[in-house]
C-alpha positions as CSV (number, residue, x, y, z in Angstrom):
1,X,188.5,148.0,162.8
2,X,190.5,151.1,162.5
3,X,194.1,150.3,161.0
4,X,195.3,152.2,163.5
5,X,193.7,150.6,166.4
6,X,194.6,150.5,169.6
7,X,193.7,149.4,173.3
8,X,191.3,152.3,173.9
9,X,188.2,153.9,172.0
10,X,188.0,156.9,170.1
11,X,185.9,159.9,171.5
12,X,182.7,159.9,169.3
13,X,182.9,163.7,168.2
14,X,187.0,163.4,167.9
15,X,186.2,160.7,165.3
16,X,183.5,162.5,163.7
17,X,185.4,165.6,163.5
18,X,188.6,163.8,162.0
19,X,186.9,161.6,159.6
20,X,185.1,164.7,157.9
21,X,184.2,164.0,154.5
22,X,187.2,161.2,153.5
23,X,184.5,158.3,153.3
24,X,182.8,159.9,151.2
25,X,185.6,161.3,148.9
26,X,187.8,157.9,149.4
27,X,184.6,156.5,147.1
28,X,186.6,157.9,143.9
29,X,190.0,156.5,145.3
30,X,188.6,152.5,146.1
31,X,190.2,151.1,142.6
32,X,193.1,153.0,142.4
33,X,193.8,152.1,146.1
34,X,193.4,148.0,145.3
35,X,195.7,148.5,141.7
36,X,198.4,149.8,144.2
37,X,197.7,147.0,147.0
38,X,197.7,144.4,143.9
39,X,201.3,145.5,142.8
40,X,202.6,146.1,146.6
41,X,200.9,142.3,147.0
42,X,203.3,140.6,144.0
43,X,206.2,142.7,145.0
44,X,205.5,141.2,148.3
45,X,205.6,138.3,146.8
46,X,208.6,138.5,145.2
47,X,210.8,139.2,148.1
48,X,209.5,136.4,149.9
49,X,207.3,138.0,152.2
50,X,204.1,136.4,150.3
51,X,203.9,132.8,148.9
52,X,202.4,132.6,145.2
53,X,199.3,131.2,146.6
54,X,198.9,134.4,148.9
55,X,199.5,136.6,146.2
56,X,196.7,135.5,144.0
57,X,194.2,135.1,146.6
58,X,194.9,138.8,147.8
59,X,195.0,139.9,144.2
60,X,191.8,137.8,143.2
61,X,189.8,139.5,146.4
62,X,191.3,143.0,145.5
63,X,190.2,142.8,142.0
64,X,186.4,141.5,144.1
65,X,186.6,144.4,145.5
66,X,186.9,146.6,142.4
67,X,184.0,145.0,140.6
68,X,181.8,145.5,143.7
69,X,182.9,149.7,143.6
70,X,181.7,149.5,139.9
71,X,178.5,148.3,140.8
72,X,178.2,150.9,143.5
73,X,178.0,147.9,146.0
74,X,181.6,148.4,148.0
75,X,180.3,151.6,150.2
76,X,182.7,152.6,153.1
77,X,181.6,153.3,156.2
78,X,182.3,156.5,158.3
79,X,183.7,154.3,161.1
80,X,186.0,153.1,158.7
81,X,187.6,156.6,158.0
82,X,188.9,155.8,154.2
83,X,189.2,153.2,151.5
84,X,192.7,151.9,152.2
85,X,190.7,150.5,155.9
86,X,187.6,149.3,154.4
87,X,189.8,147.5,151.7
88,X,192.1,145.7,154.5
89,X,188.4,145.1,156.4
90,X,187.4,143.3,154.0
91,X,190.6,141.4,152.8
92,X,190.7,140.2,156.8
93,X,187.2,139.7,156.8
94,X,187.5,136.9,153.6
95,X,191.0,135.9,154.1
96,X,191.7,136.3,157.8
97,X,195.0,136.8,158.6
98,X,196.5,137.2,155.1
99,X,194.2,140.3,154.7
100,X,196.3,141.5,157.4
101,X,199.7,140.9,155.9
102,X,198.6,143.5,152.8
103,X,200.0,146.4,154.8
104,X,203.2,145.0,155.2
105,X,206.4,147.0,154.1
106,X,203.6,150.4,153.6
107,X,202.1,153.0,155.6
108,X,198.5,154.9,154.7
109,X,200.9,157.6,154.2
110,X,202.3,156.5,151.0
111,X,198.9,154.1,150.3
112,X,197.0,157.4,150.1
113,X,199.5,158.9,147.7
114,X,199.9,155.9,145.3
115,X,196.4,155.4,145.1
116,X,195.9,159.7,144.6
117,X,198.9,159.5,142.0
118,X,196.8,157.1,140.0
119,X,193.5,158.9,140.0
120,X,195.4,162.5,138.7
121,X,197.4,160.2,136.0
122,X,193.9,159.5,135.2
123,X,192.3,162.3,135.6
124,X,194.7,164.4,133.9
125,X,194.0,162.1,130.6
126,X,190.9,162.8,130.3
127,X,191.2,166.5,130.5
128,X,193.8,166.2,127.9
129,X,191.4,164.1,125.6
130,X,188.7,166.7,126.5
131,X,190.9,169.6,125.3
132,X,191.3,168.0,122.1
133,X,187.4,167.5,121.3
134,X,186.6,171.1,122.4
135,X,189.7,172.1,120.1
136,X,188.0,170.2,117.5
137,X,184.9,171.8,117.8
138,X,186.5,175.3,117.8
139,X,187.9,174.0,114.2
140,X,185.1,172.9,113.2
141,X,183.2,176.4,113.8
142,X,186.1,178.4,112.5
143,X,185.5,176.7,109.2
144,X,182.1,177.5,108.9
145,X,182.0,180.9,109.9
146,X,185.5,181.6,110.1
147,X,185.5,184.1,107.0
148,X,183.0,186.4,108.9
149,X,184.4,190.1,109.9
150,X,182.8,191.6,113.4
151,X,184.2,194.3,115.4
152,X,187.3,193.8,117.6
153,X,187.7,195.8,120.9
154,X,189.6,197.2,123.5
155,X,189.2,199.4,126.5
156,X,185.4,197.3,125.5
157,X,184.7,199.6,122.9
158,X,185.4,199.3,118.9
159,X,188.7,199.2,117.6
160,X,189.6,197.2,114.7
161,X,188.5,194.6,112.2
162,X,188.5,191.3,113.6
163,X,187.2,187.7,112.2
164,X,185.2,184.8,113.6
165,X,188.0,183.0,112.3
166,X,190.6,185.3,114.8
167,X,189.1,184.6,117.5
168,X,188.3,181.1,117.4
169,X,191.6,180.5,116.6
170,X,192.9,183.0,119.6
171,X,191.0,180.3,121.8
172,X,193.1,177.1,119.8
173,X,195.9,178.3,120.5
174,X,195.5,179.5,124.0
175,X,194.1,175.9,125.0
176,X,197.3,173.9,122.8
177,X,199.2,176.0,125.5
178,X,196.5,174.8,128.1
179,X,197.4,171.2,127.0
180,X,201.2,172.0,127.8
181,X,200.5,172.8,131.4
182,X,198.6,169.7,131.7
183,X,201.5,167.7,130.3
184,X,204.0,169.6,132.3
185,X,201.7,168.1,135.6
186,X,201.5,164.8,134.5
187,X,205.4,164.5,133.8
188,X,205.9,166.1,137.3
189,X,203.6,163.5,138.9
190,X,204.7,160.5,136.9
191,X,206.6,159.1,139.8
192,X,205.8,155.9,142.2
193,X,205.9,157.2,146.4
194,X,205.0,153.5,146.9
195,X,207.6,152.2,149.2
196,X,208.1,155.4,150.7
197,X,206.4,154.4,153.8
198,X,205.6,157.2,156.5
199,X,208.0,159.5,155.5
200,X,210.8,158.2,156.2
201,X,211.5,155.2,154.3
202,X,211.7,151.4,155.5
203,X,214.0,149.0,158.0
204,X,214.0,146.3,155.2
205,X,214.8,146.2,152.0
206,X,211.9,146.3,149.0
207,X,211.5,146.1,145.2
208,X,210.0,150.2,144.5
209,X,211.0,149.9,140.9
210,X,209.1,146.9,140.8
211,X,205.7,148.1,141.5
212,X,205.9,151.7,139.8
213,X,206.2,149.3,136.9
214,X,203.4,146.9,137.4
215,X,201.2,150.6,138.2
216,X,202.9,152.4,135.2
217,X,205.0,155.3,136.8
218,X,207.8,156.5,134.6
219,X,210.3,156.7,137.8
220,X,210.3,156.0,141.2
221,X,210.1,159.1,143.8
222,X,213.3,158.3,145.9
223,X,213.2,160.4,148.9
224,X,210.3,159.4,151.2
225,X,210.9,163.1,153.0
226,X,209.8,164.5,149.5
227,X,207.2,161.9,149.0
228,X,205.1,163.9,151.7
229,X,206.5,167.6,151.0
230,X,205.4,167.4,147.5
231,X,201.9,166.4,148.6
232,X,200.4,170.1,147.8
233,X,203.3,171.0,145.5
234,X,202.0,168.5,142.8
235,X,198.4,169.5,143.7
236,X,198.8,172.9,142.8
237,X,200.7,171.9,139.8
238,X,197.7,170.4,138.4
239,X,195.1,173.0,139.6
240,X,197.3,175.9,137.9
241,X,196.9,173.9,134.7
242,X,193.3,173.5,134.9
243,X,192.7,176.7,136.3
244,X,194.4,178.1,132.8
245,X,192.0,176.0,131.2
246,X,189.1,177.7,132.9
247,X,190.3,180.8,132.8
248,X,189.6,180.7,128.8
249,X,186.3,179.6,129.8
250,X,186.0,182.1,131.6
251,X,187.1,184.5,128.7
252,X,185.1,182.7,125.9
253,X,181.9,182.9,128.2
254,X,182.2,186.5,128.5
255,X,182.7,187.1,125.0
256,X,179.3,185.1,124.1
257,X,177.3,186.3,126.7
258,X,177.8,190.2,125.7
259,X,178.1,189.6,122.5
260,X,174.5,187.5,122.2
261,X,172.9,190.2,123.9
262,X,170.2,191.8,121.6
263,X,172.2,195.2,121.2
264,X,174.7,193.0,119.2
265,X,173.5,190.0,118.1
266,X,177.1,188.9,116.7
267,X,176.5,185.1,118.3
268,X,173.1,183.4,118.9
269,X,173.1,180.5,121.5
270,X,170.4,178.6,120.4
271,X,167.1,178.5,122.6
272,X,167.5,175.0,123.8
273,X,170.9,176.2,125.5
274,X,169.1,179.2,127.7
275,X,166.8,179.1,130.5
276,X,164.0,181.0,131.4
277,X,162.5,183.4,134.1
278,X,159.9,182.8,136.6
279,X,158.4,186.1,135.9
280,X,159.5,187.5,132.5
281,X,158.0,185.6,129.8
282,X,160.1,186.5,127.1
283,X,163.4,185.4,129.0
284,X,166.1,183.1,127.1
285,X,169.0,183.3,129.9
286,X,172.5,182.2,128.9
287,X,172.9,180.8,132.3
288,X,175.1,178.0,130.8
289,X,177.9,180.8,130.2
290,X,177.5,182.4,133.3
291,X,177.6,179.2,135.0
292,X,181.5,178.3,133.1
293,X,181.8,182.3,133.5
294,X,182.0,181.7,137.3
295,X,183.4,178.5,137.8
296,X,186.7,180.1,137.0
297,X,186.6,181.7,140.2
298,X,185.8,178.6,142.1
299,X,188.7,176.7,140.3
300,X,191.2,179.2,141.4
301,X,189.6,179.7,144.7
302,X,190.6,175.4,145.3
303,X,193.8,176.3,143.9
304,X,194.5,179.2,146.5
305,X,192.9,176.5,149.0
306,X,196.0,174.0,148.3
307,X,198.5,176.1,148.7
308,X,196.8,177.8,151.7
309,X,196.6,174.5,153.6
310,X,200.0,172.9,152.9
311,X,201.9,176.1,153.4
312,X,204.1,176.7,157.0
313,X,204.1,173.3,157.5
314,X,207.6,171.3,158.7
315,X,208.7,168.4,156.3
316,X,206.5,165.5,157.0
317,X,202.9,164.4,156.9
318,X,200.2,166.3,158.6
319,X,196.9,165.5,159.0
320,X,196.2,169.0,157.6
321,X,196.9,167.6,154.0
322,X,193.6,164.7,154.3
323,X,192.0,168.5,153.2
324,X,193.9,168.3,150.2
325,X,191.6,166.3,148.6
326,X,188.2,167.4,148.2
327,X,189.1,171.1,146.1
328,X,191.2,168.5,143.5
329,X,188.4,166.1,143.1
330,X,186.1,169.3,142.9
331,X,188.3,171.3,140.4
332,X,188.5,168.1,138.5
333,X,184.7,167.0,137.7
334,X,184.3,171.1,137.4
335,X,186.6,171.2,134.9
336,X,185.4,168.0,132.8
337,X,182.5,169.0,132.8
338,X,183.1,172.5,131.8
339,X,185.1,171.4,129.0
340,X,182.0,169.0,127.7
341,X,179.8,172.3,127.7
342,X,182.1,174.1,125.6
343,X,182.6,171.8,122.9
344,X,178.5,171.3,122.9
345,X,178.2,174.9,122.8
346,X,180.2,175.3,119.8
347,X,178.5,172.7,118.2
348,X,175.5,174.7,118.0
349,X,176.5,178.0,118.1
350,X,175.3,180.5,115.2
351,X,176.8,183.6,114.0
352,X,174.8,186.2,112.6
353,X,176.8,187.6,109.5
354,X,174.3,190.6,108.9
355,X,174.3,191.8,112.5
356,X,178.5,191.3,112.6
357,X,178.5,193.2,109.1
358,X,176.6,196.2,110.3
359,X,178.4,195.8,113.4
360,X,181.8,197.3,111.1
361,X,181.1,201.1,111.5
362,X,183.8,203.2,110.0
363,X,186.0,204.0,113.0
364,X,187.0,200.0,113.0
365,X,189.3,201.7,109.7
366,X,190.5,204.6,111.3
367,X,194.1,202.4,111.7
368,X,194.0,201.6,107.9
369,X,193.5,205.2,106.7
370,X,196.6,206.2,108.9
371,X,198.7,203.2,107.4
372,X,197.2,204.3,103.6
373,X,198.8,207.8,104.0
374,X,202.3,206.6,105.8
375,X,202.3,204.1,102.1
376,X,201.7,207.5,100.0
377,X,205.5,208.7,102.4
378,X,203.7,210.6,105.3
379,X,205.6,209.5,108.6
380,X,203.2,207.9,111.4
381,X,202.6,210.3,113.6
382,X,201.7,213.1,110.8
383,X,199.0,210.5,109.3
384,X,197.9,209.8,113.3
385,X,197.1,213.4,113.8
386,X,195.7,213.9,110.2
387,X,193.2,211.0,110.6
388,X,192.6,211.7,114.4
389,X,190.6,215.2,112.9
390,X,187.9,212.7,111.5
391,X,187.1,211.5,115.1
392,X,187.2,214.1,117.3
């Protein structure tokens, strides 16, 4: 049953149509969903609306519920449209009519938010701890090749000097930054909608700071009109961080795979990191790179999505933002995962010292034999024209 039911049935392809994908997505949401119904149960609970014994059979079935979605055995089904009805299914279905009393004092409006607030929190750690390792691998290869010179380029052609140990450390620095961003989402998000109802708040009185306790929110989102207007704000808040993150990937990717090409040779990505081709034998593709090279693109193309969909919409919910989900889930395992590679990658990433050395031609100098004649008192643009001669 539907927890919207009513005295009439559905049109097959209306329900279809509407349900999309949110069964399948909802998968991800099943224990954060039965966390929040655990805390809305006791706060429940402790206003009276719940006897003890109520509370703990809920709360025991609830936390049933989650060990069955860690053994992959708590599937929902696409009649059932989302986790927060298959959870309430099956609370009726064992406990009969106190299953039905878990959706007191809530709507799925803020039920769906709660339990989506929990997976970013989550989310958003793991990112974070991911950062850190691929920063430590970054470290770790700056210290063993780090004293290595190569050429440095603009306009991609030679220009100066540069270091393995410059541009790894360009790449630390530019993902500490990345780890800001993600802090500056969590903070935003670290606050409790639960209570928030529909939109528009509750006839009776409730205990919100209570459960954005028990569920670990630092504050409570007061306004249960901005509960659903920030659904899409926050979202993009969290895909602009993790699209920074990939947009070094993106950079980092396109440094290696130009400069492991054979007319360099400055990095070699060793052979059990490159594919082959199905008719040139003597292939060793850098797909890998390519592959975090383009998921850039997709990461910001789910961040354009967000904002897309929740934009010229009135204050309120709107169906419009059950779409909301499936680029944040995406952009989230894309970006894990991405973030996995890289560290590997620098793991076992080689740098060829002779091919960087003869890679240092004497035009990379042309900016220290101006600055050697401005020391001997000749003014900067005199030693710029003087040297300029040398090159044409």
């Amino acid at each position: 049953m539907k927890l919207w039911q009513k005295n009439y049935k559905l049109n097959k392809d209306v329900e279809k149509f509407t349900v999309g994908q949110d069964y399948i997505l909802d998968q991800q949401l099943v224990k954060y969903d039965c966390l929040a119904s655990t805390a809305h149960a006791q706060m429940l609970g402790k206003i009276g609306l719940l006897k003890s014994t109520e509370v703990k059979k809920l709360s025991k079935s609830l936390q049933e519920i989650i060990s069955l979605d860690a053994k992959g055995k708590f599937k929902i089904l696409p009649e059932q449209e989302d986790c927060h009805t298959a959870i309430e299914n099956y609370l009726t279905k064992k406990l009969g009519i106190l299953g039905e009393k878990i959706h007191t004092a809530r709507s799925r409006n803020d039920q769906v938010l709660v339990a989506l607030r929990l997976y970013y929190k989550d989310n958003l750690k793991i990112c974070n701890e991911l950062c850190e390792k691929f920063i430590s691998s970054l470290r770790n290869f700056s210290k063993l090749y780090g004293k290595i010179k190569f050429p440095g380029y603009t306009h991609t052609r030679k220009a100066m000097p540069s270091s393995i140990k410059m541009l790894a450390e360009s790449f630390i620095d530019s993902m500490q930054d990345n780890l800001k961003s993600l802090a500056y989402a969590e903070d935003l998000i670290d606050q409790s909608p639960l209570g928030t109802a529909a939109g528009y708040g509750l006839p009776i009185r409730i205990e919100r700071n209570f459960t954005a306790k028990i569920l670990g929110f630092k504050k409570v989102q007061q306004n249960p009109i901005y509960a659903q207007n920030s659904r899409g704000k926050f979202e993009s808040a969290i895909l602009h961080a993790l699209a920074q993150i990939m947009f070094d990937a993106n950079k980092i990717s396109s440094d290696l795979i130009m400069f492991s090409m054979s007319e360099f040779g400055y990095f070699e990505l060793p052979k059990e990191f490159r594919t082959g081709s199905s008719i040139m034998p003597q292939k060793k593709n850098p797909d890998v790179l390519e592959l975090l090279r383009a998921k850039y693109h997709t990461v910001v193309s789910c961040e354009l999505r967000v904002k897309g969909i929740t934009s010229n919409l009135i204050s309120g919910y709107h169906r419009d933002l059950q779409l909301l989900k499936e680029p944040v889930f995406k952009t989230f395992e894309i970006v894990s995962e991405s973030l996995y590679m890289l560290a590997e990658i620098f793991k076992n990433l080689k740098v060829n010292q002779k091919k960087c050395e003869n890679g240092l031609t004497s035009e990379l100098y042309a900016t220290a034999e101006v600055y050697n004649l401005v020391e001997k008192g000749m003014s900067f643009r005199e030693a710029y024209r003087e040297v300029s001669k040398k090159y044409g």
